[in-house]
N, C-alpha and C positions, 0 to 999 in steps of 0.2 A: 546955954552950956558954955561953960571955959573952954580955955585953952587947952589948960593942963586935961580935962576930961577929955578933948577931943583927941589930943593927943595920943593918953594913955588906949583909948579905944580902937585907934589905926594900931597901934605896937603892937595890943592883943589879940588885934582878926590875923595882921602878919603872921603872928606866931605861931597861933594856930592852923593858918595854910603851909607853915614850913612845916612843921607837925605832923598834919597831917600826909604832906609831898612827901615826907622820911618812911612815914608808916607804908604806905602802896609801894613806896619802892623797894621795903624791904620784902614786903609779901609778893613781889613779882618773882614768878618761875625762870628756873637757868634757862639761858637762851639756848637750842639744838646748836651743835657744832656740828658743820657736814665741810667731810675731808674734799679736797680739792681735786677735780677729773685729773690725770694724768697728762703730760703736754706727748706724752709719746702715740701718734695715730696709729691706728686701727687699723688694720688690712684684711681683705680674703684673700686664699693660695688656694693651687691645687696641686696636685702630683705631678711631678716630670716621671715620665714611663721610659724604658728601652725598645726601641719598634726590631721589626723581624718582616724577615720576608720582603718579598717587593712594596715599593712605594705606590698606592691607588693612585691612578687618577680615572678621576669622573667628570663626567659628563652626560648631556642628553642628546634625544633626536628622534625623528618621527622614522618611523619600519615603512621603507618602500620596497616593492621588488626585485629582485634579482634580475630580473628578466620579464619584458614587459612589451607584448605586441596585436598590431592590429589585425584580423582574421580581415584578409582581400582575397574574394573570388578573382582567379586569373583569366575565367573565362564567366559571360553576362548570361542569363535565362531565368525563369519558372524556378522558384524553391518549390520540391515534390514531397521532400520527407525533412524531418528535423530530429537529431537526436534528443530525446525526452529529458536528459543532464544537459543538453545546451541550453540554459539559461544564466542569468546573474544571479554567482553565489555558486553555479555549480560547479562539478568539479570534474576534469577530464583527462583524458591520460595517452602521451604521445601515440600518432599514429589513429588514434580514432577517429572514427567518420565521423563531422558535424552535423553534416548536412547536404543534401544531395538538388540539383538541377537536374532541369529537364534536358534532357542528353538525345534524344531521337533525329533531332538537325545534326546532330555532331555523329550522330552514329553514318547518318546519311552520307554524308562527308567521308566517313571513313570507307564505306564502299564503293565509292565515287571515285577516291583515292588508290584504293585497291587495283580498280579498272584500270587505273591511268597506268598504275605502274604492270598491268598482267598486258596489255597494249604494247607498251615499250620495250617491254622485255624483249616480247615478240620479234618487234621492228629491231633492237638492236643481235639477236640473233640469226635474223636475214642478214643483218648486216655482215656480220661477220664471215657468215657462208659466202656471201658477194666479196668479201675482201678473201677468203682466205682463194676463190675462186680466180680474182685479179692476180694475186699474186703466181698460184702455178702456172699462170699463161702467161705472164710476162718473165718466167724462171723457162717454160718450155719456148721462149720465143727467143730469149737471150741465146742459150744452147744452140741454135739454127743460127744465129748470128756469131758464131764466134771469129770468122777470118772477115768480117766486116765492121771497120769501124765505124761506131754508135758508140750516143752519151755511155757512161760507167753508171749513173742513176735514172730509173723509173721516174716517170711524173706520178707525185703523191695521189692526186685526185684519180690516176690511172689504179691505182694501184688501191682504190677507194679507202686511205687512211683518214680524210677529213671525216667523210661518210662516216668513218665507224667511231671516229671520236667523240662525232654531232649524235649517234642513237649512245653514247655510251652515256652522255651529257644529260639528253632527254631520262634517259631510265634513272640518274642521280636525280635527276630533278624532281619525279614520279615518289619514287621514294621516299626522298625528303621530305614531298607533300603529305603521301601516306603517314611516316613519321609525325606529325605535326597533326593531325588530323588521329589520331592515337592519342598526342598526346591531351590535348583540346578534350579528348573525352574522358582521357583517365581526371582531367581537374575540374568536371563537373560533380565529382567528388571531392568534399573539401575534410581535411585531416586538422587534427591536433599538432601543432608542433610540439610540444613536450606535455610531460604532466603539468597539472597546475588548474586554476579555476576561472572560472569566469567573470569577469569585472564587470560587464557590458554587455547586453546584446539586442539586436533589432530585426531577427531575423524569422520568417513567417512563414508556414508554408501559402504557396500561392501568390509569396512576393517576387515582382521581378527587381533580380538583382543586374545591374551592369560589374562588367571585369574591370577589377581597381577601384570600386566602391567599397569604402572600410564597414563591416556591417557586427563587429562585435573587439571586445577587446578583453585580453586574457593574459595572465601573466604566472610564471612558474611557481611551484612550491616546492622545490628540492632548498631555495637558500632565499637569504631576506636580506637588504642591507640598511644598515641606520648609519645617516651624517652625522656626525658629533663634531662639532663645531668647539676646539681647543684654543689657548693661549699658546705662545711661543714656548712660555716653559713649563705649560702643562706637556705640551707634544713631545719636548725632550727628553721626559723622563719616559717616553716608550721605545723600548729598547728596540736596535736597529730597526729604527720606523722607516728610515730611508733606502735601506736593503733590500725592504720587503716587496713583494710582484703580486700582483693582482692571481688570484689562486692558486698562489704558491703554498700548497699544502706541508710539505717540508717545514716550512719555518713558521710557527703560529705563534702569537702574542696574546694568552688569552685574556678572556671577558667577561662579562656577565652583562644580560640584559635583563631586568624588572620590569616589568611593568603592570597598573593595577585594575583589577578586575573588582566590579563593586567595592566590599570592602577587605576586600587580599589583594595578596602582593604574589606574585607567581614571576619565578627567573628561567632564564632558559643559557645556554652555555653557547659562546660564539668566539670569536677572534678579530684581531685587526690584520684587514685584508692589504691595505694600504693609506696613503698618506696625499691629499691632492699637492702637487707639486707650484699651487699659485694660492697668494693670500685674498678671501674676502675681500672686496671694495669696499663695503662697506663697515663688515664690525672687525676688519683687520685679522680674521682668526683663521687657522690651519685647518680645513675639513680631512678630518679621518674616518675611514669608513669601515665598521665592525661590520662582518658578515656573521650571520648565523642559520647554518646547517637544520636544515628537517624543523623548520621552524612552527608548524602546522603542528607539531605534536603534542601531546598536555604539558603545560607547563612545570614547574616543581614548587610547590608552594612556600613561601618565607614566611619569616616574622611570623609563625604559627597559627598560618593562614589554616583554616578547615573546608575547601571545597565543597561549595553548593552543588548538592544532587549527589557529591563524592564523587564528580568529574572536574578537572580543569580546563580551563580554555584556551585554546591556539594561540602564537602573537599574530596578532591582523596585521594587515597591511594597511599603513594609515595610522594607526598609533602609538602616541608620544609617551616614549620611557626614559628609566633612565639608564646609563650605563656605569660598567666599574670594569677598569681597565689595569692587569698585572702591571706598573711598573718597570724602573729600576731596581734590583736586587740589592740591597746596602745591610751593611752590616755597624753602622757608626749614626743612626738616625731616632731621635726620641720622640716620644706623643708629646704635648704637652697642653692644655688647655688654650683652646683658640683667645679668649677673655687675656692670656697670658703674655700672646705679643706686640709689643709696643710699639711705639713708633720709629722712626730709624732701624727695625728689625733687632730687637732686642727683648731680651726677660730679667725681669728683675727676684732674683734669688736672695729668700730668707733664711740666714744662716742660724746657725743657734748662737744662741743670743738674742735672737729677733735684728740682727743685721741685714741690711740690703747688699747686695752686690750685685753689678751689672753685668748682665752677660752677653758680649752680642752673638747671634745665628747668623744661621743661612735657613731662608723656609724654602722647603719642597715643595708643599701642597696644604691647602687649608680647607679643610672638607666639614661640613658641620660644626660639632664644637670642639675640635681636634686640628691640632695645627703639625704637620711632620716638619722637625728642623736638624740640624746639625749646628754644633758649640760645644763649647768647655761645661757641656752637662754631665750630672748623673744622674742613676735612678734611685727616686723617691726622693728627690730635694723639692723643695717647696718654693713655686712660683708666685708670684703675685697677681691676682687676677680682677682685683677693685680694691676699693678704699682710699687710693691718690692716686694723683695726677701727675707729680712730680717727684723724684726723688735722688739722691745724691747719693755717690758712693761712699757705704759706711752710715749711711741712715739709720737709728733703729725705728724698730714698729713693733706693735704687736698683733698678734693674729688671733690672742681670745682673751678675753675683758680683764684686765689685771695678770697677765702672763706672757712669757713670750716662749717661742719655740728653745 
């Protein structure tokens, strides 16, 4: 083959791949045009609210007693009888017999005692006849002595004063026995000190007990008390906490105690009794102690609790609730979503426009997903509560996909 042939043959395959490259390119489809995301970011907000009434604070703590003690026979013997409620879990009401000792040596005693002093008695009413007898004879002996000088005073023992001082002495002494030998029997009877139930007890008939042997332990149910264990400025915002006196009914701060039984929630209404006056060593916090009255009684059920059996249950002693405590009273204090405040104690409000502005608080209390503050707020302005990290004054953003507030 030539040249010229070989040539013209390269020209004509070219020509025909330009050709052909023009033809595909013109039959290729418009390319999609997609509009560009917006540089302005995205945010979530939520409501700034106006708060009312006292500021909560919460807290928890385990329900101990009010009053809590050990049942000590004063005197030792024979347990003869047991009241059929003195057990653990029962329930007993001041002034009741528990439980009773063998009393027959103390009765012994008591007549024994009796003797001594119906003896003494005796001896100190001879006595007194012998003294009142000294004396008219030393009154009829003085008179016969008048133009003769003699002492101006009887000799005492003459006059048998010691004598009658010594049977006056014996017959207190008799007595006081008697007394004690009385009372030794009256506490072979043992009583209730108040109402209230049984925590403990070891007590049998046919056991011997010794006097100051702790044999049960019981503790009252008229009032219940829970530690709540506060921050500094949680305890602040309970109004005069430091005013307050251990059951000082006059002045009360109230409460509420929850606590949950299977799956309810049952409250009971109480107060803050006082405030301990030393800090935790360890977790550094103020113990306040909510007392609550008639604590034994059904609960009241929340959160649209329906009691099983259509009874409520008691608060026990021993279990861990939580508490809600009335506050400070303000009137200048907003909700605003916990998610809301930021770091340095601040929120960032989105204005219309989708503007940021910064706003610094002051937080009261931060309870779930509620945060109480004071600032340059109002109600229904729109916080920021995700979407950035950072933000400037005068930012925009927007809060829903191609829109701003």
């Amino acid at each position: 083959m030539s040249r010229l042939t070989s040539l013209l043959v390269t020209v004509g395959v070219l020509g025909v791949s330009v050709a052909l490259a023009a033809l595909l390119i013109s039959l290729a489809p418009e390319p999609t045009r997609t509009e560009q995301p917006p540089q302005t970011p995205f945010v979530q907000t939520g409501p700034v609210a106006t708060g009312s009434g006292p500021v909560p604070v919460f807290g928890s703590g385990t329900v101990r007693p009010d009053a809590e003690v050990d049942i000590v026979p004063q005197v030792g013997g024979k347990v003869v009888w047991v009241e059929q409620g003195f057990q653990s879990g029962g329930r007993i009401t001041a002034g009741q017999t528990l439980f009773r000792l063998e009393d027959i040596d103390y009765r012994h005693r008591v007549r024994e005692a009796e003797a001594n002093v119906a003896a003494s008695r005796v001896a100190f009413l001879k006595e007194q006849e012998r003294a009142s007898i000294a004396r008219a004879q030393h009154a009829l002996y003085s008179s016969r002595q008048e133009d003769v000088s003699s002492p101006n005073g009887a000799n005492p023992l003459a006059l048998r004063e010691p004598q009658l001082k010594a049977a006056q002495a014996a017959l207190d002494r008799d007595e006081a026995r008697l007394a004690d030998a009385n009372l030794a029997l009256g506490r072979t009877e043992v009583t209730a000190p108040f109402d209230g139930y049984v925590q403990e007890e070891t007590v049998d008939v046919g056991r011997i007990v010794a006097a100051g042997q702790s044999v049960a332990r019981v503790f009252a149910s008229d009032a219940v008390e829970i530690v709540v264990p506060l921050s500094d400025s949680d305890a602040a915002l309970i109004p005069g906490l430091w005013s307050l006196s251990a059951g000082d009914g006059n002045r009360r701060v109230a409460a509420q105690v929850v606590a949950r039984f299977g799956e309810g929630s049952y409250a009971w209404r109480g107060y803050v009794d006082r405030g301990e006056t030393s800090l935790d060593r360890q977790t550094r916090t103020i113990d306040i102690i909510v007392r609550v009255p008639d604590p034994f009684r059904a609960g009241r059920p929340t959160d649209g609790t329906i009691p099983i059996g259509g009874s409520s249950p008691p608060l026990l002693v021993g279990k861990y609730v939580e508490v809600k405590i009335d506050g400070l009273e303000r009137d200048d204090y907003f909700l605003v979503p916990r998610a809301a405040l930021q770091s340095g104690n601040e929120v960032w409000i989105v204005r219309d426009g989708g503007v940021v502005h910064i706003v610094p608080v002051q937080v009261l209390q931060r309870t779930g997903d509620v945060a109480y503050v004071t600032g340059d707020l109002e109600s229904g302005q729109a916080v920021v509560t995700g979407g950035i990290r950072f933000t400037t004054e005068g930012m925009r953003v927007q809060t829903e996909v191609g829109q701003t507030p």
